[in-house]
N, CA, C and O atoms as CSV, one atom per row, in Angstrom:
chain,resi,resn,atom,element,x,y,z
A,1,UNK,N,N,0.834,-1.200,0.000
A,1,UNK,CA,C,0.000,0.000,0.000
A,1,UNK,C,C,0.874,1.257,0.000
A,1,UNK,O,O,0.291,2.274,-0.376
A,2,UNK,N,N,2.321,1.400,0.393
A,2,UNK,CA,C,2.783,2.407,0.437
A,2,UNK,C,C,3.408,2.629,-0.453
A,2,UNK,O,O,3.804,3.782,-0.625
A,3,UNK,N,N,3.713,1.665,-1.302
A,3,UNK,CA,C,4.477,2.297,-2.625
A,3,UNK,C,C,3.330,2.969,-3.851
A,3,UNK,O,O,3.641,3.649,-4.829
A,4,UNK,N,N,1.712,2.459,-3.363
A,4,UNK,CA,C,0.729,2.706,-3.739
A,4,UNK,C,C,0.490,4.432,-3.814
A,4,UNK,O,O,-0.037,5.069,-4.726
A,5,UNK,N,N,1.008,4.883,-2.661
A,5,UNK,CA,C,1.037,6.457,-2.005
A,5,UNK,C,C,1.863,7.079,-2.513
A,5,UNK,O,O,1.650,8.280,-2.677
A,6,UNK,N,N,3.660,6.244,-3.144
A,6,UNK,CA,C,4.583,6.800,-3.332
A,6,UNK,C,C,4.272,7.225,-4.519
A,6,UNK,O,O,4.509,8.416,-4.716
A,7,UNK,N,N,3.562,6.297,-5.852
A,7,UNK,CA,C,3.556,6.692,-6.936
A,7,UNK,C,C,2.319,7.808,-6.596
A,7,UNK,O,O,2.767,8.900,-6.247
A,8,UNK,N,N,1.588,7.763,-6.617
A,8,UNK,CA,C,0.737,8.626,-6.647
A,8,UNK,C,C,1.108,9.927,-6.411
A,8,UNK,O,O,0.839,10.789,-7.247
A,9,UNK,N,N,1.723,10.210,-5.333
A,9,UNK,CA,C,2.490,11.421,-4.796
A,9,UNK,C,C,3.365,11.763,-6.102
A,9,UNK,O,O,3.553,12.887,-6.569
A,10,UNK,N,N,3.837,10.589,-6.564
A,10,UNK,CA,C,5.353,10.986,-7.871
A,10,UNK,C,C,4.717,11.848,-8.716
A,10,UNK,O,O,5.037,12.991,-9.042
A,11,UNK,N,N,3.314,10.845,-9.195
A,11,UNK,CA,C,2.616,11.334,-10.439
A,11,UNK,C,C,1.666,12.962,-10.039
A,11,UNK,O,O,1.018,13.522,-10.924
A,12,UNK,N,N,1.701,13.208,-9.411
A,12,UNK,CA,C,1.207,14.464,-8.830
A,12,UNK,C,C,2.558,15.374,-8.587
A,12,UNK,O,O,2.278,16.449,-9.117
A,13,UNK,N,N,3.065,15.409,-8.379
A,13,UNK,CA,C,4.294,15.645,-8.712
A,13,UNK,C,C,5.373,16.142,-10.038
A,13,UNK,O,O,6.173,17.069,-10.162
A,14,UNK,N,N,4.993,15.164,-10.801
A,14,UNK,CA,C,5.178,15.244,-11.985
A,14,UNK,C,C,4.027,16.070,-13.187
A,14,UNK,O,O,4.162,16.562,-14.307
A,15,UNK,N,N,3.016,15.903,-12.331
A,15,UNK,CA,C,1.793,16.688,-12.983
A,15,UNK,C,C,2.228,18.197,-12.733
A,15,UNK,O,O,2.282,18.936,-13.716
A,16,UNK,N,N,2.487,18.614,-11.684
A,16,UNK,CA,C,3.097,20.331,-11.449
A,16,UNK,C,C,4.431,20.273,-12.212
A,16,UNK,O,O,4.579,21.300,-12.874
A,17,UNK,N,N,5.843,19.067,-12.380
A,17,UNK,CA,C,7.036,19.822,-12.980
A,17,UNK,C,C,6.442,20.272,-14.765
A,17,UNK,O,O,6.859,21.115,-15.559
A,18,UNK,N,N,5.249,19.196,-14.857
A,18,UNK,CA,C,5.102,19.082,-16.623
A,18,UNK,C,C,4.351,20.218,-17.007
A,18,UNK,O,O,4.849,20.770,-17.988
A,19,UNK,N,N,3.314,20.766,-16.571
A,19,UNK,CA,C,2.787,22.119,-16.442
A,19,UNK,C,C,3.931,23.270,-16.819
A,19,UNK,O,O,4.012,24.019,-17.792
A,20,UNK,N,N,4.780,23.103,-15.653
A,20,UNK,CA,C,5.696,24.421,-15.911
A,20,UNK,C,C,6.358,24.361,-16.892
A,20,UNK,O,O,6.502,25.295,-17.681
A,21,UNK,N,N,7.040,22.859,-17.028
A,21,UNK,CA,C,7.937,22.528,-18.282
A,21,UNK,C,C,7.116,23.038,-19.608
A,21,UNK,O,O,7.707,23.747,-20.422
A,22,UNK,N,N,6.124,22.771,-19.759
A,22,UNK,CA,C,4.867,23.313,-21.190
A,22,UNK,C,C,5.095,24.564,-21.065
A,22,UNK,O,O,5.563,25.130,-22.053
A,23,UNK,N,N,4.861,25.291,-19.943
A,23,UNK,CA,C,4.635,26.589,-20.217
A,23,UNK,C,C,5.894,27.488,-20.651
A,23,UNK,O,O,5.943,28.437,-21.434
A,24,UNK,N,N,7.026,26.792,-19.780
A,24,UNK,CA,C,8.533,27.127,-20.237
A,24,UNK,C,C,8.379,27.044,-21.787
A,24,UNK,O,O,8.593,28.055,-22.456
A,25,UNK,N,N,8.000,25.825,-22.399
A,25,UNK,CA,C,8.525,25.566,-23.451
A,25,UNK,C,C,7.498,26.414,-24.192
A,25,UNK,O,O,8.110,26.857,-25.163
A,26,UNK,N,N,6.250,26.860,-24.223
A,26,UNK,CA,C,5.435,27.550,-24.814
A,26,UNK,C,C,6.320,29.311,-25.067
A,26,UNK,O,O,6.672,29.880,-26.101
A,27,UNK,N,N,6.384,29.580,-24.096
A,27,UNK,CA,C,6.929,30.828,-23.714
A,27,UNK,C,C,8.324,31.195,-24.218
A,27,UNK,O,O,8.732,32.357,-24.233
A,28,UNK,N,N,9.163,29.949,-24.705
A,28,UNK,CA,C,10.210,30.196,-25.263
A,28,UNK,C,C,10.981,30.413,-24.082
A,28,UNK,O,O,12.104,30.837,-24.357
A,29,UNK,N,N,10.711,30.232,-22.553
A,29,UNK,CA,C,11.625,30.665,-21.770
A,29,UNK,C,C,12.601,29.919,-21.489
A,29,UNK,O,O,12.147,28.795,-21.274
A,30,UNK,N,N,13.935,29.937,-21.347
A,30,UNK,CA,C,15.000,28.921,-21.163
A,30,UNK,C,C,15.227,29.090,-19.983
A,30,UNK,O,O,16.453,29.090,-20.102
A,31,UNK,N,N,15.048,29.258,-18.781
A,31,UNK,CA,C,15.236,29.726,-17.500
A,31,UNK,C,C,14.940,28.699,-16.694
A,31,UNK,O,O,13.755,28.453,-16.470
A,32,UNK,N,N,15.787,28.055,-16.217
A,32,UNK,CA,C,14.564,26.891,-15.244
A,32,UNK,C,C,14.238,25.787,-16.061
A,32,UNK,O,O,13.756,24.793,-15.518
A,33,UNK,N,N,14.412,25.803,-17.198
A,33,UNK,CA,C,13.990,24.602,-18.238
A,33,UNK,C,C,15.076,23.373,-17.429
A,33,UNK,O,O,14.711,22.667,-16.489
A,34,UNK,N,N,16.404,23.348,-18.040
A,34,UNK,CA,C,17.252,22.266,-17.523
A,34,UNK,C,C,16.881,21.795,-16.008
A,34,UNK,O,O,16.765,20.605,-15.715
A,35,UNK,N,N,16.711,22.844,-15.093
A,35,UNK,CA,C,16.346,22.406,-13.849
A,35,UNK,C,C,15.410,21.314,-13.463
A,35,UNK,O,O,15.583,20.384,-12.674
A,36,UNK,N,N,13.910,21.776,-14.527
A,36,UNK,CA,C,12.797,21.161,-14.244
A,36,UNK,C,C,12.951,20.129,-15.251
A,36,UNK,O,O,12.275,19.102,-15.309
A,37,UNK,N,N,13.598,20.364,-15.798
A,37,UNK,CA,C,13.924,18.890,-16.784
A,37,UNK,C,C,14.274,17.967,-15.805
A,37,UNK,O,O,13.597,17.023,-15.396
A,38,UNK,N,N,15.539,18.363,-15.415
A,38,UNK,CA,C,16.335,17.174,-13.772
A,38,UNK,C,C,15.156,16.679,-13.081
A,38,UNK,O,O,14.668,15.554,-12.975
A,39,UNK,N,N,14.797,17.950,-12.591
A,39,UNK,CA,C,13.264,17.131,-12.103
A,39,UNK,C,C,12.640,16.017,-12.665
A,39,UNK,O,O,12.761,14.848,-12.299
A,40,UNK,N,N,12.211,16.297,-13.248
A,40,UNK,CA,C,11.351,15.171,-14.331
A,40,UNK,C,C,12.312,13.970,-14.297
A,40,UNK,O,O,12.130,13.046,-13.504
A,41,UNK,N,N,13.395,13.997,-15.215
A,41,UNK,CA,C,14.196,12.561,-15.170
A,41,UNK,C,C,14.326,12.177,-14.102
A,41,UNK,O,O,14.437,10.951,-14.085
A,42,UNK,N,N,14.383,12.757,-12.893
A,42,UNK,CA,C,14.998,12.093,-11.285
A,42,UNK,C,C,13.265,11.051,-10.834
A,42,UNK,O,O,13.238,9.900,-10.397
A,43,UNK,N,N,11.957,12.012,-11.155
A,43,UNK,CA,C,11.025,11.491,-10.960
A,43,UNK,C,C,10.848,10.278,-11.472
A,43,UNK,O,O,10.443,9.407,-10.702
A,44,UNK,N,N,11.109,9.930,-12.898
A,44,UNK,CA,C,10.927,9.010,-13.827
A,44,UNK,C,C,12.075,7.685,-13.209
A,44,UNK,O,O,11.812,6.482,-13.228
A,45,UNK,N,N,13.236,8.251,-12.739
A,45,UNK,CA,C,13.928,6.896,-12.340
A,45,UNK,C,C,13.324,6.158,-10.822
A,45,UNK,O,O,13.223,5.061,-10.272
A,46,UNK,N,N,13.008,7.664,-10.608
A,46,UNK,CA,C,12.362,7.106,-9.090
A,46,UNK,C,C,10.924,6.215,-9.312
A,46,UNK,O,O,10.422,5.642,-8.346
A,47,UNK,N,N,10.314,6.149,-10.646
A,47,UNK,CA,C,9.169,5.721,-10.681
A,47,UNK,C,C,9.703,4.357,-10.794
A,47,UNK,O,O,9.617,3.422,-9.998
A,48,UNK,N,N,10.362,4.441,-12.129
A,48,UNK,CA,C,11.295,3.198,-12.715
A,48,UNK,C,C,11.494,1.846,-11.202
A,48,UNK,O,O,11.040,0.709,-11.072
A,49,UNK,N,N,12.256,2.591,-10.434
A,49,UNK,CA,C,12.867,2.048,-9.447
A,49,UNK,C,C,11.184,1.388,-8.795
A,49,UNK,O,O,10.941,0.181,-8.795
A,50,UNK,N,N,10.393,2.225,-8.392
A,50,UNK,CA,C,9.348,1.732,-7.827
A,50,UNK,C,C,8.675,0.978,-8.374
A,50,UNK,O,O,8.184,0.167,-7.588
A,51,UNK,N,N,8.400,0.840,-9.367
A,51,UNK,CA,C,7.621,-0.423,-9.657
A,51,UNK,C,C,8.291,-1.495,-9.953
A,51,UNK,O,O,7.831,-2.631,-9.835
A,52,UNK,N,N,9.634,-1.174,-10.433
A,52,UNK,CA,C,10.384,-2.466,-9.944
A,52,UNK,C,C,10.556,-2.996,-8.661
A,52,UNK,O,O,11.271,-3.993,-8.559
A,53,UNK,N,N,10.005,-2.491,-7.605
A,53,UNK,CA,C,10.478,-3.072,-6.653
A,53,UNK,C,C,11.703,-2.675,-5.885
A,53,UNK,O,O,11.791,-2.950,-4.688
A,54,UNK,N,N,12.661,-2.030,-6.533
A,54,UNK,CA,C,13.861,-1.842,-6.368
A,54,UNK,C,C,13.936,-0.557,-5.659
A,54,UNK,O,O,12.926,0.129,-5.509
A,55,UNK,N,N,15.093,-0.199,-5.215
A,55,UNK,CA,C,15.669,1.409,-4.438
A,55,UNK,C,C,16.705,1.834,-4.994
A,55,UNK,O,O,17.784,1.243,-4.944
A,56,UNK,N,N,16.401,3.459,-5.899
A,56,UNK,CA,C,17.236,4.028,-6.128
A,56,UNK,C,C,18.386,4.743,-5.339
A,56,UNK,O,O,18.143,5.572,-4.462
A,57,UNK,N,N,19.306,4.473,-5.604
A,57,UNK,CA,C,20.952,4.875,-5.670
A,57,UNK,C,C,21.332,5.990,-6.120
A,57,UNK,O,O,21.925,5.970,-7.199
A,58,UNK,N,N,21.150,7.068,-5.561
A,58,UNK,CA,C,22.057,8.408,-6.378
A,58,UNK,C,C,23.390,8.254,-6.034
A,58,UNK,O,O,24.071,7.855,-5.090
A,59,UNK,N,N,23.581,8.977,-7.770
A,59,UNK,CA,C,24.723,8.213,-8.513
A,59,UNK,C,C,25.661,7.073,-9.185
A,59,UNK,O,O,26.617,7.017,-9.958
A,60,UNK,N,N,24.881,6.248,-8.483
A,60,UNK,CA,C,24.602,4.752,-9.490
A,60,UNK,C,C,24.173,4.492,-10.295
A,60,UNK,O,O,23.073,5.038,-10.387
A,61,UNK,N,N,24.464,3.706,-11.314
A,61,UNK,CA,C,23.964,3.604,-12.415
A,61,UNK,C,C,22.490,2.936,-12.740
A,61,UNK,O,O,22.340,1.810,-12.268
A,62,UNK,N,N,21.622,3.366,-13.324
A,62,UNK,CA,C,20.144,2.365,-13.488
A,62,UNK,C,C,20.632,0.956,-14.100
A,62,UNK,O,O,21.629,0.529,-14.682
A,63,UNK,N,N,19.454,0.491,-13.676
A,63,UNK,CA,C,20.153,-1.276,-13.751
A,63,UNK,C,C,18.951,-1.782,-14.336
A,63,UNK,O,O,18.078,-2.466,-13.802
A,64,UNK,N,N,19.046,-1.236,-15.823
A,64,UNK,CA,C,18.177,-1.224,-16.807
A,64,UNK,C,C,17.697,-2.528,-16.965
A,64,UNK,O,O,16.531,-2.880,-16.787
A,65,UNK,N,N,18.966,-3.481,-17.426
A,65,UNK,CA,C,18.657,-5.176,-17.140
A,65,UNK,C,C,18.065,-5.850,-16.331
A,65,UNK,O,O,17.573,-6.956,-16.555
A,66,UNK,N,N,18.051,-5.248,-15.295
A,66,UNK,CA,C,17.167,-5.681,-13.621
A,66,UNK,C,C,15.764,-5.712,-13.634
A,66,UNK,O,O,14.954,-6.377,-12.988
A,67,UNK,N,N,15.616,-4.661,-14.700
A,67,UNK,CA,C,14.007,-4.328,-14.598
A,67,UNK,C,C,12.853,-5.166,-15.259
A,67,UNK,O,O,12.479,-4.758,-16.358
A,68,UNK,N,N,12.427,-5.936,-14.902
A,68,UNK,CA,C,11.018,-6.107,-15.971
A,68,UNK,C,C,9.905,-5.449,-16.414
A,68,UNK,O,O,9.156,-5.620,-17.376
A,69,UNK,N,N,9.972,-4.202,-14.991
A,69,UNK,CA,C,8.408,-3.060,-15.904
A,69,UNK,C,C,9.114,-2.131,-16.110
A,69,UNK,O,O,9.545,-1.409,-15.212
A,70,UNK,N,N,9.465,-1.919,-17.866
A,70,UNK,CA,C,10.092,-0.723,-17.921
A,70,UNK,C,C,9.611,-0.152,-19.417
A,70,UNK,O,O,8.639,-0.814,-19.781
A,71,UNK,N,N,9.992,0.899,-20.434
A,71,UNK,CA,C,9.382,1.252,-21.590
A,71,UNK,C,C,10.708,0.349,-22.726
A,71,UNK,O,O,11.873,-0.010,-22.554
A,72,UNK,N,N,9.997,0.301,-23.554
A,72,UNK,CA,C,10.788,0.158,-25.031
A,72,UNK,C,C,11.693,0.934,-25.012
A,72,UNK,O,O,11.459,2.130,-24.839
A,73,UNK,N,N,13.209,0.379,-25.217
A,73,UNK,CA,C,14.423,1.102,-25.411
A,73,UNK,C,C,14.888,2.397,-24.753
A,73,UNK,O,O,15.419,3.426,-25.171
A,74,UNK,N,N,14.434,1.894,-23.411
A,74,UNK,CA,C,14.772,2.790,-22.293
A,74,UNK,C,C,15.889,3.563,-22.032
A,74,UNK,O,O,16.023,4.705,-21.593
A,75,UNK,N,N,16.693,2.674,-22.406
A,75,UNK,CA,C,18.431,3.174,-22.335
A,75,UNK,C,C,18.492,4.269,-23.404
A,75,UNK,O,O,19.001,5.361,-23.152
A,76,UNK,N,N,17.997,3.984,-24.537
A,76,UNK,CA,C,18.445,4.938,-25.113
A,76,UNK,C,C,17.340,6.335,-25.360
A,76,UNK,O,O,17.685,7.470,-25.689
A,77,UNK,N,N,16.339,5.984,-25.168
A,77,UNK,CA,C,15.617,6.792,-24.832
A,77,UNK,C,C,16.273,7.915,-23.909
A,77,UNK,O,O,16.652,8.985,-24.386
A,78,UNK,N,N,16.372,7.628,-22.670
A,78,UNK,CA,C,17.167,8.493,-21.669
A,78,UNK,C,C,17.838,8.648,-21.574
A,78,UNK,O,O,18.015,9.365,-20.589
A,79,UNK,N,N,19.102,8.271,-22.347
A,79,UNK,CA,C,20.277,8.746,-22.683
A,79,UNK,C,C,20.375,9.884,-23.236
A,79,UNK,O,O,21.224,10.698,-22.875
A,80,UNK,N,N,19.262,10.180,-24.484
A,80,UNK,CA,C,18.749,11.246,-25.556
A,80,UNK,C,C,18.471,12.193,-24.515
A,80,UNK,O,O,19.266,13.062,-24.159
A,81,UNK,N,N,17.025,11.959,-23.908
A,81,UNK,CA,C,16.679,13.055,-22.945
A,81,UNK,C,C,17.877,13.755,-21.781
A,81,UNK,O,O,18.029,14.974,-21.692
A,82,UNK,N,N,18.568,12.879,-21.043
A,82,UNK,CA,C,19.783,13.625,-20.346
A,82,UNK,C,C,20.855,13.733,-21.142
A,82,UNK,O,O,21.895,13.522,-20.518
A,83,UNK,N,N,21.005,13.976,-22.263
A,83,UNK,CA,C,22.208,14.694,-22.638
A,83,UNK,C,C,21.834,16.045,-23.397
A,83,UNK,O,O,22.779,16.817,-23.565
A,84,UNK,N,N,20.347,16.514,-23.971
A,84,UNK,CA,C,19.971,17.245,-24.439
A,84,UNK,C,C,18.246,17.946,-23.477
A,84,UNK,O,O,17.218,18.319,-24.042
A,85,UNK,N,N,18.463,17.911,-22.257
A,85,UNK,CA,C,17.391,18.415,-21.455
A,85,UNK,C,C,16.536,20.003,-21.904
A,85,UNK,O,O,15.454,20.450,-21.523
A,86,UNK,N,N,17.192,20.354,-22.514
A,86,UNK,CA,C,16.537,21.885,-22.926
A,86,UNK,C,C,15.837,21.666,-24.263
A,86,UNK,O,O,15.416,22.575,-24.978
A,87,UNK,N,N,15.773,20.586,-24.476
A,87,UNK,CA,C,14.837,20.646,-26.250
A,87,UNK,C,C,13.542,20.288,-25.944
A,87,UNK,O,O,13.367,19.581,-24.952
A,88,UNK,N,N,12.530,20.668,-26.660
A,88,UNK,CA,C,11.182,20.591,-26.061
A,88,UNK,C,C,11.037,18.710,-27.085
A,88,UNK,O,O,10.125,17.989,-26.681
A,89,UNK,N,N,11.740,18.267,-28.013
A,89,UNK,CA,C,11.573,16.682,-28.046
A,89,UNK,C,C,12.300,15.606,-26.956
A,89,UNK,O,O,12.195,14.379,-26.956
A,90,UNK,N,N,13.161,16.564,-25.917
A,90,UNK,CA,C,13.631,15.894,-24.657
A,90,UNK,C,C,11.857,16.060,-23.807
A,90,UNK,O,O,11.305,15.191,-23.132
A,91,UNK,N,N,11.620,16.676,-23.959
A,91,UNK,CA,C,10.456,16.775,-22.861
A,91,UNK,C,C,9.665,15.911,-23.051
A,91,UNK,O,O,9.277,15.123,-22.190
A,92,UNK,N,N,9.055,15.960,-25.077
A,92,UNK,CA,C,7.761,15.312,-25.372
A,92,UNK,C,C,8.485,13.769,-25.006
A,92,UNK,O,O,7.717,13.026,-24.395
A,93,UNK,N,N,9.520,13.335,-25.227
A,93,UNK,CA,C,10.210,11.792,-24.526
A,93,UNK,C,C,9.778,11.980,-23.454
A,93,UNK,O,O,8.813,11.244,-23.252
A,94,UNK,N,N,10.039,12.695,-22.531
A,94,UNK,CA,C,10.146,12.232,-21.027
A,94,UNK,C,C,8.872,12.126,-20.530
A,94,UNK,O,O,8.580,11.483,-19.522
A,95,UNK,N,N,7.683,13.089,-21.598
A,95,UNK,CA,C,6.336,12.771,-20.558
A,95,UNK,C,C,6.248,11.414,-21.547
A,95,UNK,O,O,6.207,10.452,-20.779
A,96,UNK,N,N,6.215,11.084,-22.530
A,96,UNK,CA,C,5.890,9.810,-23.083
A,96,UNK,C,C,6.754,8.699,-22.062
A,96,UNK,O,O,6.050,7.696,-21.938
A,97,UNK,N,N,7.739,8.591,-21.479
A,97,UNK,CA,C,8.187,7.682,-20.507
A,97,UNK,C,C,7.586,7.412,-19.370
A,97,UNK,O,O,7.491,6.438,-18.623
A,98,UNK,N,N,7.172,8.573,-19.410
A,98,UNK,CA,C,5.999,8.831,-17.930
A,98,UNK,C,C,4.893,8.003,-18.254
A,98,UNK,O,O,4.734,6.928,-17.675
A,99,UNK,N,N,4.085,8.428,-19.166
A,99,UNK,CA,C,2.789,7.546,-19.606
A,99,UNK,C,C,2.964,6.166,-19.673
A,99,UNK,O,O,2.100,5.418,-19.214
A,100,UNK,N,N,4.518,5.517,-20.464
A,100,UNK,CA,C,4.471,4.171,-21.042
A,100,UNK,C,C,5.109,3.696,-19.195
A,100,UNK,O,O,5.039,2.484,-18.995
A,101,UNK,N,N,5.437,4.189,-18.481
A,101,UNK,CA,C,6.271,3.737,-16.764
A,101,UNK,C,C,4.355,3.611,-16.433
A,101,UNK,O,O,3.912,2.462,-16.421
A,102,UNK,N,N,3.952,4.077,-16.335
A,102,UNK,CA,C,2.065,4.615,-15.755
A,102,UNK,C,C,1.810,3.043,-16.259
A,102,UNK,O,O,1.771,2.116,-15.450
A,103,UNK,N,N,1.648,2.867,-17.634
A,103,UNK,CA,C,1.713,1.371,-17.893
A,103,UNK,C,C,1.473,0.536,-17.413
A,103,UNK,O,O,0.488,-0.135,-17.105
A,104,UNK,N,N,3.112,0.565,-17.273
A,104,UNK,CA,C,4.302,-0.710,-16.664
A,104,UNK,C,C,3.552,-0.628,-15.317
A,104,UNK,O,O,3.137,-1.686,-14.845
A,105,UNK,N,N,3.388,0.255,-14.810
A,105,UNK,CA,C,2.910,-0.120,-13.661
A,105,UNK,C,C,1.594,-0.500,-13.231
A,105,UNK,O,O,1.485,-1.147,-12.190
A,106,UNK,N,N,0.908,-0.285,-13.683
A,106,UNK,CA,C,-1.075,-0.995,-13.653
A,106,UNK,C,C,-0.436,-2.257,-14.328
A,106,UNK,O,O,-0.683,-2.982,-13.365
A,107,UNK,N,N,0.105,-2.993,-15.091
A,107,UNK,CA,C,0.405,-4.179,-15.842
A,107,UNK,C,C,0.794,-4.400,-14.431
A,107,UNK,O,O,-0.098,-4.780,-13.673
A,108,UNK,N,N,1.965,-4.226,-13.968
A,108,UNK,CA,C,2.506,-5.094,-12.453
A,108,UNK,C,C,1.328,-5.304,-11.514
A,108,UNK,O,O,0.789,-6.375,-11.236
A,109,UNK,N,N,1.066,-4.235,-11.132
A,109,UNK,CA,C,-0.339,-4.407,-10.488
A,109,UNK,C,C,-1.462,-5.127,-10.344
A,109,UNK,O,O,-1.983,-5.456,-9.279
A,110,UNK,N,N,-1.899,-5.413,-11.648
A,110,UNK,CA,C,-2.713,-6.562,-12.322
A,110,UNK,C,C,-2.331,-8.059,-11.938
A,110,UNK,O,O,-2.956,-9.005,-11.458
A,111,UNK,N,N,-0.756,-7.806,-12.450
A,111,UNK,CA,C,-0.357,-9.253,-12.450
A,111,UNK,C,C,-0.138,-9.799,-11.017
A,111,UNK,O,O,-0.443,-10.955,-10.724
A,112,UNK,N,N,0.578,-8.636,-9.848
A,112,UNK,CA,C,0.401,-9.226,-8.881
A,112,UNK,C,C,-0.736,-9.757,-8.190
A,112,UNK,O,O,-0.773,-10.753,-7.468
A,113,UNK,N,N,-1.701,-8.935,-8.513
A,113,UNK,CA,C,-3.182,-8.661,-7.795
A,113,UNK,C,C,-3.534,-10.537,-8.570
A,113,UNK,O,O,-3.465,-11.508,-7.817
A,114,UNK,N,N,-3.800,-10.670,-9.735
A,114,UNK,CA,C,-3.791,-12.199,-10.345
A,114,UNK,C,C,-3.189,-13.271,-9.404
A,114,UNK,O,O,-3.673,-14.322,-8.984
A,115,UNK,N,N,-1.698,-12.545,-9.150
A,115,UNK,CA,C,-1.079,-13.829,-8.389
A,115,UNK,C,C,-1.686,-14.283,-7.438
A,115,UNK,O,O,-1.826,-15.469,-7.139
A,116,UNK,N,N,-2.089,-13.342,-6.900
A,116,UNK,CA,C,-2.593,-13.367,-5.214
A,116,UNK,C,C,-3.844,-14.331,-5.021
A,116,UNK,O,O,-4.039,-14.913,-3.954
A,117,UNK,N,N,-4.812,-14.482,-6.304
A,117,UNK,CA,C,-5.795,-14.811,-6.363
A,117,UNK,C,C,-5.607,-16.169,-6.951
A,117,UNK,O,O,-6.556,-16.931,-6.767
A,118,UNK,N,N,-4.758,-16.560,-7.507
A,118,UNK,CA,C,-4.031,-18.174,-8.060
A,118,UNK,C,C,-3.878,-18.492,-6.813
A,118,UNK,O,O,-4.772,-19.310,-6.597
A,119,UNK,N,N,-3.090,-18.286,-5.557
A,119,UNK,CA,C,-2.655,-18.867,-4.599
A,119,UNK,C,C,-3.479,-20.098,-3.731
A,119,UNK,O,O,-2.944,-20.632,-2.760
């Protein structure tokens, strides 16, 4: 139930950095863009991490292989987005990672919730 709270909190969360990030990017403002970009990617690994099950490590590397709920070509996906954080097609990636992680995670959910009921 509490990792239940954690995402929820993430995705609310992420609902206020993506707002500003739009409006940044509407506005042409570059100010704060890279920042709230960080934001966003730090959210997304932290999601990553949570529905895997797993606990993120700052400054460790993601342990992309580890994961079973994760998006299509993740690695390089986010490789793109953190090396170029100020482009508004780093952004439209990162909320699309967001949506396809949102996924991954009702799929886990499901499947555990299934398991429980096989037992």
């Amino acid at each position: 139930m509490e990792s239940k709270l954690a995402v929820s909190n993430l995705l609310e969360e992420w609902k206020t950095v993506k707002i500003r990030l739009e409006n940044n990017f509407r506005e042409r403002n570059q100010q704060g863009t890279k920042e709230l970009m960080e934001q966003g990617i730090t959210l997304f690994i932290h999601f990553l991490h949570l529905t895997n099950e797993s606990t993120a490590i700052e400054g460790e590397p993601v342990p992309f292989g580890q994961f079973h709920f994760k998006p299509v070509n993740i690695e390089e996906r986010l490789g793109f987005i953190q090396a170029r954080p100020n482009l508004f097609h780093s952004f439209r990636q990162l909320s699309e990672l967001m949506v396809e992680q949102e996924k991954q995670y009702v799929k886990k959910t499901i499947i555990k919730k299934s398991s429980r009921h096989d037992a």
